[in-house]
PyMOL Python script that loads the backbone (N, CA, C, O; Angstrom):
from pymol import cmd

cmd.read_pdbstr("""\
ATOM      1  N   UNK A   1     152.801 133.566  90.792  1.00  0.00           N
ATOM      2  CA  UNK A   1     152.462 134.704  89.961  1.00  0.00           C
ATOM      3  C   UNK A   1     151.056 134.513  89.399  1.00  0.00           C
ATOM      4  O   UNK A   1     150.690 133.347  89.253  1.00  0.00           O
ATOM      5  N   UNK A   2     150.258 135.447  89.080  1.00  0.00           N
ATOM      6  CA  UNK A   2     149.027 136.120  89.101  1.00  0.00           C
ATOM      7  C   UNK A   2     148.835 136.209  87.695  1.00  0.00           C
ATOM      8  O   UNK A   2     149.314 137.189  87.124  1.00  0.00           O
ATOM      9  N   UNK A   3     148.200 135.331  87.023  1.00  0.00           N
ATOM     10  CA  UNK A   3     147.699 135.408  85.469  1.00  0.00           C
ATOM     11  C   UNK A   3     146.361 135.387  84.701  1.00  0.00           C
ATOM     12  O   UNK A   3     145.767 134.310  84.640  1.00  0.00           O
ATOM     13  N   UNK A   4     145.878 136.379  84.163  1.00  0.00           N
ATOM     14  CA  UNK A   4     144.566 136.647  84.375  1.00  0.00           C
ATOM     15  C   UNK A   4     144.044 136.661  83.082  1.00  0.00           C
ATOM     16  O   UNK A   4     144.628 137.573  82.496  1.00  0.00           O
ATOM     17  N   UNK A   5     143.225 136.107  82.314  1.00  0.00           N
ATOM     18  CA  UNK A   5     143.120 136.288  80.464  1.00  0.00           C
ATOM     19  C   UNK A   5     141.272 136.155  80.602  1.00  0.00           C
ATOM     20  O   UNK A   5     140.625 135.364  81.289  1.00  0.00           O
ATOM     21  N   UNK A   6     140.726 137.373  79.566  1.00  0.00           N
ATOM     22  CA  UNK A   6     139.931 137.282  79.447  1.00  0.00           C
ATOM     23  C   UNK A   6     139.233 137.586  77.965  1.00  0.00           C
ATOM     24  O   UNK A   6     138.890 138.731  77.671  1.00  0.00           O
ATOM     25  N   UNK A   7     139.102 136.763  77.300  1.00  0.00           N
ATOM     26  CA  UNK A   7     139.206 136.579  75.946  1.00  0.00           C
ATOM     27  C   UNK A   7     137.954 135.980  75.015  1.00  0.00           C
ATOM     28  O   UNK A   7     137.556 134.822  75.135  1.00  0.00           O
ATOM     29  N   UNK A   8     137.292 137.115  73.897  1.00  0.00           N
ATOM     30  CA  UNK A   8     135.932 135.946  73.429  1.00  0.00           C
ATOM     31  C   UNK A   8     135.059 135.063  74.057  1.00  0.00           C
ATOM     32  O   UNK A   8     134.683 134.029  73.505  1.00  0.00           O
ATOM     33  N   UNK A   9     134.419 135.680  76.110  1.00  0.00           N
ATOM     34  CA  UNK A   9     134.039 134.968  76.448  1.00  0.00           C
ATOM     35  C   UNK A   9     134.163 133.695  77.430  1.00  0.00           C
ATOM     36  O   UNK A   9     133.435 133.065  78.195  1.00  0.00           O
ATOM     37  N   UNK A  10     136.082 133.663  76.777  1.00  0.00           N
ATOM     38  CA  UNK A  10     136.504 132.333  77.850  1.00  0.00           C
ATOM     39  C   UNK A  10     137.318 132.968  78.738  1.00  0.00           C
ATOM     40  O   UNK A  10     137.778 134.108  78.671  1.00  0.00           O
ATOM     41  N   UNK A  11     137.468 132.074  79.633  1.00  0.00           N
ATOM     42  CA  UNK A  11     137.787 133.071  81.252  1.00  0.00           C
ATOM     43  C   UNK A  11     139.380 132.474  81.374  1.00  0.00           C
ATOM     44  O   UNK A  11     139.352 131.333  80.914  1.00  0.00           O
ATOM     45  N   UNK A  12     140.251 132.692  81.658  1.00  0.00           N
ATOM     46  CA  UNK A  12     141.413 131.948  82.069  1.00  0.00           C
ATOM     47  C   UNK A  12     142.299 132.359  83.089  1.00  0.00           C
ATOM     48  O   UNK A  12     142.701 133.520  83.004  1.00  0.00           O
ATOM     49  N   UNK A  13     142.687 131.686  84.013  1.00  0.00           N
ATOM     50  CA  UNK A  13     143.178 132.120  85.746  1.00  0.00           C
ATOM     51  C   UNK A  13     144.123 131.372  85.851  1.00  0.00           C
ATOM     52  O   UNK A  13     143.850 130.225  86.203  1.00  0.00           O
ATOM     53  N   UNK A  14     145.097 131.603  85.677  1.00  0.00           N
ATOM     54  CA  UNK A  14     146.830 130.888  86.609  1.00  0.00           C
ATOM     55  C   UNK A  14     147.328 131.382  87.583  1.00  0.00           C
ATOM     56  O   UNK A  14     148.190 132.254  87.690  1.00  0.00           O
ATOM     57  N   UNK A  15     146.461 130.494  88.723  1.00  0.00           N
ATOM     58  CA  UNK A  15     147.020 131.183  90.313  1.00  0.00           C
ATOM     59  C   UNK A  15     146.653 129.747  90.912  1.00  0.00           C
ATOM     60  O   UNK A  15     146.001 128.769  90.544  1.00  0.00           O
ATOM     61  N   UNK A  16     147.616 130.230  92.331  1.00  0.00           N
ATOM     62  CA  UNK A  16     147.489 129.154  92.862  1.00  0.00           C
ATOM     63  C   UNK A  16     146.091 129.092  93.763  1.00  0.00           C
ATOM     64  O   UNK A  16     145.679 130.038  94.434  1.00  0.00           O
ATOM     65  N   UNK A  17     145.353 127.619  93.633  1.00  0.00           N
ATOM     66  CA  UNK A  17     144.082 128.197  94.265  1.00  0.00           C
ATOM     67  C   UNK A  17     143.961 126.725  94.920  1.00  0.00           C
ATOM     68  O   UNK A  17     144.444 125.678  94.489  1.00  0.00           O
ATOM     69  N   UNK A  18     143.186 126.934  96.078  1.00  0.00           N
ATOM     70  CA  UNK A  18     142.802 126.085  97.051  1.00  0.00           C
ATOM     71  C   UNK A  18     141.799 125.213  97.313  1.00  0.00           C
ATOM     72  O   UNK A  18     141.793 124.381  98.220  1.00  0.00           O
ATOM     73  N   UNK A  19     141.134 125.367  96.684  1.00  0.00           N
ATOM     74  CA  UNK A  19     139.585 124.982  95.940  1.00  0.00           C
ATOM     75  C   UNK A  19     138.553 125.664  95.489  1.00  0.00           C
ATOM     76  O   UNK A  19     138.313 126.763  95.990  1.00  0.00           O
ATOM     77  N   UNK A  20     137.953 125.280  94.724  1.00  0.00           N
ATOM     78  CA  UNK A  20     136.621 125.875  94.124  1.00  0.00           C
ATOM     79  C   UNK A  20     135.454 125.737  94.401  1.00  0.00           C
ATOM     80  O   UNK A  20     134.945 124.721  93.928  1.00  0.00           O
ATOM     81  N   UNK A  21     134.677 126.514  95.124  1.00  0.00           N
ATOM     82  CA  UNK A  21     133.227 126.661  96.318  1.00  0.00           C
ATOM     83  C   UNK A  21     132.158 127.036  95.067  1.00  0.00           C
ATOM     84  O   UNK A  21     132.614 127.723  94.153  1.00  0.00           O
ATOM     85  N   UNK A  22     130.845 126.635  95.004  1.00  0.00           N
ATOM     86  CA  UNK A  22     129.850 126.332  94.021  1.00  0.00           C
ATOM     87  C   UNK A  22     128.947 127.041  94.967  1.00  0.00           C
ATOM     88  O   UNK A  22     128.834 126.534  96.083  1.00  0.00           O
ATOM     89  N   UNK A  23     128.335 128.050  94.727  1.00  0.00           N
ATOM     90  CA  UNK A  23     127.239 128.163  96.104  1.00  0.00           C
ATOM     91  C   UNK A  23     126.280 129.381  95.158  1.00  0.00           C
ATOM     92  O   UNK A  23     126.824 129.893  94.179  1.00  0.00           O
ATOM     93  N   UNK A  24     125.040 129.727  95.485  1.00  0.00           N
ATOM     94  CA  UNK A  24     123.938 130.237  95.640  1.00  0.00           C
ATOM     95  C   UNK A  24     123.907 131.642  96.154  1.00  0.00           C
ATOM     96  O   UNK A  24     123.879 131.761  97.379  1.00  0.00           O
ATOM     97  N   UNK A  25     123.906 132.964  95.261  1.00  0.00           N
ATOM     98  CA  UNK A  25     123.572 134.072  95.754  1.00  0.00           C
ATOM     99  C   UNK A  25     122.439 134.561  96.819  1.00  0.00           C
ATOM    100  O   UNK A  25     121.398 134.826  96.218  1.00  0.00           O
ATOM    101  N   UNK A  26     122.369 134.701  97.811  1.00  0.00           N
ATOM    102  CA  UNK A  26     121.587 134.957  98.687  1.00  0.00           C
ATOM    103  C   UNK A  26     121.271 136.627  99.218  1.00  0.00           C
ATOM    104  O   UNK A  26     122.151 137.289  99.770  1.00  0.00           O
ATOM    105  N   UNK A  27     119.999 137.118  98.972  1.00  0.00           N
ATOM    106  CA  UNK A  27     119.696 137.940  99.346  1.00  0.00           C
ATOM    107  C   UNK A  27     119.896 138.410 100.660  1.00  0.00           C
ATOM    108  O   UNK A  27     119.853 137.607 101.592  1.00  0.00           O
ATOM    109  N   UNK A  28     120.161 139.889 100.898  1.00  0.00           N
ATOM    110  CA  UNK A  28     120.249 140.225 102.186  1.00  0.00           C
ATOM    111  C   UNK A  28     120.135 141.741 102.604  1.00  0.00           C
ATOM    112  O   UNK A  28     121.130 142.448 102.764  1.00  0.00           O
ATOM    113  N   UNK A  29     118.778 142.204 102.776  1.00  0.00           N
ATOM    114  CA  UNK A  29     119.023 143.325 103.005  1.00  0.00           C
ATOM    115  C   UNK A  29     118.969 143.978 101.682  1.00  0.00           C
ATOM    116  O   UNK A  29     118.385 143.250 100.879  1.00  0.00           O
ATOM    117  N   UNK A  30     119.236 144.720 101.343  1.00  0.00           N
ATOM    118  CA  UNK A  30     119.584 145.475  99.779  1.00  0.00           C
ATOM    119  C   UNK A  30     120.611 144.701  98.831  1.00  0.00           C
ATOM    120  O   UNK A  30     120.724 144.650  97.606  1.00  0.00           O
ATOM    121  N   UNK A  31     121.215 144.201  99.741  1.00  0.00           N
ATOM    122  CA  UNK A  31     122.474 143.217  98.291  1.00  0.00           C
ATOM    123  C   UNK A  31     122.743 142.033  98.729  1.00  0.00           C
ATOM    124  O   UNK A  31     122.096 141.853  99.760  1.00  0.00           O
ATOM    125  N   UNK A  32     123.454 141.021  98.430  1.00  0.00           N
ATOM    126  CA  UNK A  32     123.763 140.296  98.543  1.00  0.00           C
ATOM    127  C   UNK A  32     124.653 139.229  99.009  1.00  0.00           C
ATOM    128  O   UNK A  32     125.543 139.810  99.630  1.00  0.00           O
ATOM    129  N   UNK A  33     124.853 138.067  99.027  1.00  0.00           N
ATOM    130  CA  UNK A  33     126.185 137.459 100.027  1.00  0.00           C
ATOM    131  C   UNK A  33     125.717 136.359  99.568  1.00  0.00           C
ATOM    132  O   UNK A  33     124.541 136.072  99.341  1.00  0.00           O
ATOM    133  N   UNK A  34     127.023 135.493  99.377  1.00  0.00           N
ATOM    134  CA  UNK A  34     127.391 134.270  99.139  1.00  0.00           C
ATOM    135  C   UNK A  34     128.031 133.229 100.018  1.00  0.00           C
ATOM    136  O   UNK A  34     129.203 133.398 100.354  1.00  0.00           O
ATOM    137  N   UNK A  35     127.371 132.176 100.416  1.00  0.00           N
ATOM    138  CA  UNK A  35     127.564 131.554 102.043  1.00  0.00           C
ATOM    139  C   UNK A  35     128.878 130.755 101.582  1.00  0.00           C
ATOM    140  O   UNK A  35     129.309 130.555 100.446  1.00  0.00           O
ATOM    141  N   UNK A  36     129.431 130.318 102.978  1.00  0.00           N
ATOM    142  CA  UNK A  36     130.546 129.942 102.824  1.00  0.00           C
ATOM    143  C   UNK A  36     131.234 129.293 104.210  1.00  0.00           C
ATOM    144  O   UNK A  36     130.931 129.670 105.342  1.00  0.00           O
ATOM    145  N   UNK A  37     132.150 128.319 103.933  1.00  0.00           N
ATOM    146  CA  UNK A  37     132.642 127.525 104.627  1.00  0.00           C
ATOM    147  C   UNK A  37     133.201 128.485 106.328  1.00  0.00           C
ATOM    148  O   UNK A  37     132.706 129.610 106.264  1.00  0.00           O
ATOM    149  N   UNK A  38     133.856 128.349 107.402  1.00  0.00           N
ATOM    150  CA  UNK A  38     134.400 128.991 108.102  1.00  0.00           C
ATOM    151  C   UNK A  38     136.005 129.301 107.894  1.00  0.00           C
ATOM    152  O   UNK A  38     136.704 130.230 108.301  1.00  0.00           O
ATOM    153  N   UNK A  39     136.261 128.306 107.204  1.00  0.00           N
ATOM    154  CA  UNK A  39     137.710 127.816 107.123  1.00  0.00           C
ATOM    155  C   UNK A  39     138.146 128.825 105.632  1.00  0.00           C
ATOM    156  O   UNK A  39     139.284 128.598 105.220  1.00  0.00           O
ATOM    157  N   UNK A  40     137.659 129.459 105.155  1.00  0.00           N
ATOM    158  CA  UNK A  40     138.016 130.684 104.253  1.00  0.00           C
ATOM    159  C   UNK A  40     137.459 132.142 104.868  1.00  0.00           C
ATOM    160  O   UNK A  40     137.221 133.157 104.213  1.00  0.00           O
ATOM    161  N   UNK A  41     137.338 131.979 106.123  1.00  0.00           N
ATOM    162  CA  UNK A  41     137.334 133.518 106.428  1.00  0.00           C
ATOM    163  C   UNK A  41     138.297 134.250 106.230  1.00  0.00           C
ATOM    164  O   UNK A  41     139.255 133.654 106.723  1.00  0.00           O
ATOM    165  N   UNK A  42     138.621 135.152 105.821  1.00  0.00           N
ATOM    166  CA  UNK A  42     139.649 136.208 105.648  1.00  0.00           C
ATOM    167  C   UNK A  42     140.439 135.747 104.575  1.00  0.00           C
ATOM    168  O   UNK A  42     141.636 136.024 104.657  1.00  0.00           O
ATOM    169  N   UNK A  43     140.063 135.113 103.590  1.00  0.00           N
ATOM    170  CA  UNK A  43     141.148 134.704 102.458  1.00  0.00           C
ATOM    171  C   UNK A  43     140.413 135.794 101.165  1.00  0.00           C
ATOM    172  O   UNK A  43     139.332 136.382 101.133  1.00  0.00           O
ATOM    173  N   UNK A  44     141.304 135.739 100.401  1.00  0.00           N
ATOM    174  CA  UNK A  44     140.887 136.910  99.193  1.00  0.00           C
ATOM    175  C   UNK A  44     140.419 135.398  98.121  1.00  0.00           C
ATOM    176  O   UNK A  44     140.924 134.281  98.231  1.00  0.00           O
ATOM    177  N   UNK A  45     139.210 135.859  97.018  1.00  0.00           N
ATOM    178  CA  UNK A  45     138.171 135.005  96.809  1.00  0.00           C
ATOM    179  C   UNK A  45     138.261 135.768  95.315  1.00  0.00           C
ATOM    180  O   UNK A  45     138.853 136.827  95.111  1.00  0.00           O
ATOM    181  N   UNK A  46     137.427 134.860  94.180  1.00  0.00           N
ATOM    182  CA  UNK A  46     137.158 135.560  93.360  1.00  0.00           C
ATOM    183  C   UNK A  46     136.007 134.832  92.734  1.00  0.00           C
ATOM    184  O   UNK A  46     135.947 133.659  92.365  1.00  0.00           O
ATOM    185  N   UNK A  47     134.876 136.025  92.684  1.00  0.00           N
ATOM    186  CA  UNK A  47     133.331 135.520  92.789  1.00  0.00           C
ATOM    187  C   UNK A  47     133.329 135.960  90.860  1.00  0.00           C
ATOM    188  O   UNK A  47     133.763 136.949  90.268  1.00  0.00           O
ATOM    189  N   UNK A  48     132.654 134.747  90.381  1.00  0.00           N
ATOM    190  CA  UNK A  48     132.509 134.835  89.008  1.00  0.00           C
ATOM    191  C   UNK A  48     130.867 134.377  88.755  1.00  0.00           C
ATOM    192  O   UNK A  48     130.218 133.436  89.212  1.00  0.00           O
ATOM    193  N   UNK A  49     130.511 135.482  87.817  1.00  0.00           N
ATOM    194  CA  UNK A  49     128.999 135.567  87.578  1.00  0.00           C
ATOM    195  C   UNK A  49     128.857 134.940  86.501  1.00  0.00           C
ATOM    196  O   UNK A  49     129.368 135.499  85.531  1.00  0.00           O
ATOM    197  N   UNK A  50     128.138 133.581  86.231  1.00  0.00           N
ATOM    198  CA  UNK A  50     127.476 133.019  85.227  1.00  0.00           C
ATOM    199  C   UNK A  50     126.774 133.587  84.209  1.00  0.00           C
ATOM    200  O   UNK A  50     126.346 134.610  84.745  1.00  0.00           O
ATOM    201  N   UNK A  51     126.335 133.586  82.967  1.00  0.00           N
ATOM    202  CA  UNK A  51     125.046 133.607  82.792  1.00  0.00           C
ATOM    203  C   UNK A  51     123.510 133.049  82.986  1.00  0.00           C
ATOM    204  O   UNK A  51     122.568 133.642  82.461  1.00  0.00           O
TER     205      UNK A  51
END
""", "prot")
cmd.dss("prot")
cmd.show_as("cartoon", "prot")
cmd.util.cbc("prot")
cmd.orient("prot")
């Protein structure tokens, strides 16, 4: 089950997850893309923007 809290700033996620990928926004064209392993093609992802 799928638990999602977003509260004063702090982020909080209870799901089951597979690992966590660190990577570099890359330009392309008009927008953008974030590179990535082969072995997560087609998996659903969730891209979180820093400040």
């Amino acid at each position: 089950m799928r638990n999602l809290k977003l509260e004063n700033g702090k982020f909080h996620l209870d799901d089951e997850i597979e690992a966590v990928v660190e990577g570099d926004v890359k330009k392309i064209g008009n927008g953008a893309m974030i590179l990535s392993t082969k072995k997560y093609i087609g998996k659903k992802v969730y891209v979180l923007i820093r400040k």
